[in-house]
C-alpha positions as CSV (number, residue, x, y, z in Angstrom):
1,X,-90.4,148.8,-11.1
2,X,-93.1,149.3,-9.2
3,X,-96.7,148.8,-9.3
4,X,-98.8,152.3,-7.6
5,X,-102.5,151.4,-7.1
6,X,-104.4,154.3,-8.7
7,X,-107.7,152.5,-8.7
8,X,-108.8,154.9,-5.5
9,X,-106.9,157.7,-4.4
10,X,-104.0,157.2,-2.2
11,X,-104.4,157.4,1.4
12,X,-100.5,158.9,2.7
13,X,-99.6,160.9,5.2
14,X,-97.2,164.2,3.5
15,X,-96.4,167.6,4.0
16,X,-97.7,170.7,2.4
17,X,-94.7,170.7,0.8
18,X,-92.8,168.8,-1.7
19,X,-88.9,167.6,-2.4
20,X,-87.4,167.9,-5.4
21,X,-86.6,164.4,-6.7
22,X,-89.4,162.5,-4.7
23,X,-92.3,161.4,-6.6
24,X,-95.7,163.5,-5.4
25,X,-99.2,163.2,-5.3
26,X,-100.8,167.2,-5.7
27,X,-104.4,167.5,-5.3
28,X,-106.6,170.2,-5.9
29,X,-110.1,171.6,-7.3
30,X,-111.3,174.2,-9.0
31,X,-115.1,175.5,-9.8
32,X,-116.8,176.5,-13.0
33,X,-120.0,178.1,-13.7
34,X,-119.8,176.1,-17.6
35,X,-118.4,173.8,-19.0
36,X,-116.6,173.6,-21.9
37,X,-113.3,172.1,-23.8
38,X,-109.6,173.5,-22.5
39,X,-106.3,172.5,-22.7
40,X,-104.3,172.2,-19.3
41,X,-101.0,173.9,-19.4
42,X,-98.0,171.6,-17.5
43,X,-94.9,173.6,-19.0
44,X,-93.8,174.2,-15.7
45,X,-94.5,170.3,-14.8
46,X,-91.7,167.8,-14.9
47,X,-92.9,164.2,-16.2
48,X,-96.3,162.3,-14.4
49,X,-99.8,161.8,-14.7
50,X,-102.8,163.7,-14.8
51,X,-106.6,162.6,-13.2
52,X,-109.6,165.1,-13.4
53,X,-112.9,163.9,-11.4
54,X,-111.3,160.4,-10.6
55,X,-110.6,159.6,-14.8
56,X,-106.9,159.6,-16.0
57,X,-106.5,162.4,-17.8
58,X,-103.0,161.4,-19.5
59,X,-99.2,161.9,-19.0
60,X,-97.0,164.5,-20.0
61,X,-93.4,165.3,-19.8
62,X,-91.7,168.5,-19.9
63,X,-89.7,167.8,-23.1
64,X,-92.6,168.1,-25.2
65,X,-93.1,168.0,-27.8
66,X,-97.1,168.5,-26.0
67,X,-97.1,170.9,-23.3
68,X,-100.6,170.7,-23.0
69,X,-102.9,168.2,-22.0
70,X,-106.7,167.8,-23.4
71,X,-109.5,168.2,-20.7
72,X,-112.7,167.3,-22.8
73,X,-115.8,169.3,-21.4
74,X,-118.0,166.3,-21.1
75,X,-115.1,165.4,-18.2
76,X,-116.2,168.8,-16.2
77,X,-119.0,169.4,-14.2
78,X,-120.7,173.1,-12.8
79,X,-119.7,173.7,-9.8
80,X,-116.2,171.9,-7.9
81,X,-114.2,169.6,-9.8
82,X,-111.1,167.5,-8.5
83,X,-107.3,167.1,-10.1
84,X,-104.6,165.4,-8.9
85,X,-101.1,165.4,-10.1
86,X,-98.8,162.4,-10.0
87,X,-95.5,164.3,-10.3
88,X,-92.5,161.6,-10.7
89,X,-89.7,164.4,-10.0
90,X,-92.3,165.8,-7.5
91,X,-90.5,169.2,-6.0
92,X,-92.9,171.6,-8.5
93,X,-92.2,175.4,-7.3
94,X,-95.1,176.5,-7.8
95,X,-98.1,173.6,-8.6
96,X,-100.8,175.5,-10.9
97,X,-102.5,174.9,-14.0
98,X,-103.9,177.0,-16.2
99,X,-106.7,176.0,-18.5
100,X,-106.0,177.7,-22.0
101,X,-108.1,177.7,-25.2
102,X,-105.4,176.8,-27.4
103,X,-102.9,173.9,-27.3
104,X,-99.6,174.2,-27.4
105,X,-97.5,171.8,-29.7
106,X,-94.3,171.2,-30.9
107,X,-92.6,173.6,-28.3
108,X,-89.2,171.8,-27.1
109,X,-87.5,172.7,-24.2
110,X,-84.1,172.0,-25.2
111,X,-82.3,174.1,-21.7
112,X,-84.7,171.5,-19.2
113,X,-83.1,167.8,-19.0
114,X,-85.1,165.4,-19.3
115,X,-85.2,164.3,-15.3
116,X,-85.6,167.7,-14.0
């Protein structure tokens, strides 16, 4: 076990590019014109932590039951905002998320292993 300092963002040299198996850091940012309450979908996600505007969001994991994570408005600003993904299987095809209106709950995902 080790201990990952999340107080600051990390400071590692990468590539654009991620391998499947290797735990990743994905940053990114999106802009709104309002603010409001959403749900982050991570189905495609495999297990890790979330951080919006420097605050830990939460951690999800593909085998649900929660395939969405809560992004309260109040955590938002107009304009740019800043997410980063701590992906422990890392190797995500293709790293988006999607803000959705609803949740989603109790959706399994009995054909993913838990790992992958």
């Amino acid at each position: 076990m080790y201990r990952l300092p999340f107080d600051a963002p990390p400071s590692a040299r990468g590539s654009s590019s991620a391998a499947a198996g290797v735990p990743t850091v994905y940053r990114g940012s999106f802009t709104l014109d309002r603010t409001g309450d959403t749900f982050l979908d991570m189905r495609e996600w495999t297990r890790g932590v979330v951080f919006v505007n420097g605050s830990n969001l939460g951690r999800y994991w593909r085998v649900g039951p929660q395939q969405t994570l809560y992004l309260p408005g109040a955590w938002m600003r107009r304009g740019r905002n800043e997410i980063e993904v701590f992906d422990l299987n890392g190797g995500v095809a293709s790293p988006v998320i999607a803000g959705l209106g609803t949740p989603i709950l109790n959706q399994l995902m009995p054909n993913r292993s838990p790992g992958s």
